[in-house]
C-alpha positions as CSV (number, residue, x, y, z in Angstrom):
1,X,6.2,-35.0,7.8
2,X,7.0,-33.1,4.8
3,X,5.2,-31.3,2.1
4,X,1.3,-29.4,2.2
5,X,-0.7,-32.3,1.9
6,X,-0.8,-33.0,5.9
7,X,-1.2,-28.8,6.4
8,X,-4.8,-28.0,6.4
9,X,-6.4,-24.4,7.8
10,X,-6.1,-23.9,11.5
11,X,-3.3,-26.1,12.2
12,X,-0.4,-24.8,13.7
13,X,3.0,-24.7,12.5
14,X,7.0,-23.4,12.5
15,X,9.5,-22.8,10.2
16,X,12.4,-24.2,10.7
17,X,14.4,-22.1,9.5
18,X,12.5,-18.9,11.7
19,X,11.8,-19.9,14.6
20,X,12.1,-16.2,15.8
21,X,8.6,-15.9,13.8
22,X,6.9,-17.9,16.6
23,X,3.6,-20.2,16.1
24,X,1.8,-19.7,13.0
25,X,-1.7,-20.8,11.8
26,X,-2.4,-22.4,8.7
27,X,-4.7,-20.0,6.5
28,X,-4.6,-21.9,3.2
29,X,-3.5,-24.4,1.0
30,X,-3.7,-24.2,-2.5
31,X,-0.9,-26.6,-3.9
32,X,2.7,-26.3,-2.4
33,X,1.8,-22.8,-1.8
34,X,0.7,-22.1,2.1
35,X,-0.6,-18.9,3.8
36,X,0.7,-19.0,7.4
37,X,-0.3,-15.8,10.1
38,X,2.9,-16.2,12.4
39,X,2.7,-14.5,15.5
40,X,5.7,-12.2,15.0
41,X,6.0,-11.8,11.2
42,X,2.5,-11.8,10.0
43,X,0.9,-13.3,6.7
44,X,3.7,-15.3,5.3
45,X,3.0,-17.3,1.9
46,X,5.5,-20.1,1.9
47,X,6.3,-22.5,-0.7
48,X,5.9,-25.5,1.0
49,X,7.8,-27.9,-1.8
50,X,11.2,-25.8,-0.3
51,X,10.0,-25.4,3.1
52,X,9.2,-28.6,5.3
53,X,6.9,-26.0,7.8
54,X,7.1,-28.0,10.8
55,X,3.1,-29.2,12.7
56,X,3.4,-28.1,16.1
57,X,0.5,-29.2,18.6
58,X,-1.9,-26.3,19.9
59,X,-0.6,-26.6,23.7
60,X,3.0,-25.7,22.6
């Protein structure tokens, strides 16, 4: 899946292109434009029409 309109707040997520930011929960989505709280970076908004976030299940 690509895109924010599967991302909704509290689903978990990667970025592909970080995976050294670990697991990050969805906070909001308003548009393309995602607010993600990664483990090891912190509040991240992301442009999700340039960054397929990848949905991770919650037992990863």
């Amino acid at each position: 899946m690509s895109g924010a309109s599967f991302l909704e707040p509290g689903m978990w997520v990667r970025h592909p292109a970080a995976p050294d930011w670990g697991r990050g929960q969805v906070q909001s989505v308003i548009g393309s434009r995602v607010t993600v709280n990664f483990e090891h970076a912190g509040k991240v908004v992301i442009d999700n029409s340039r960054v397929a976030l990848e949905w991770i299940s919650t037992c990863e």
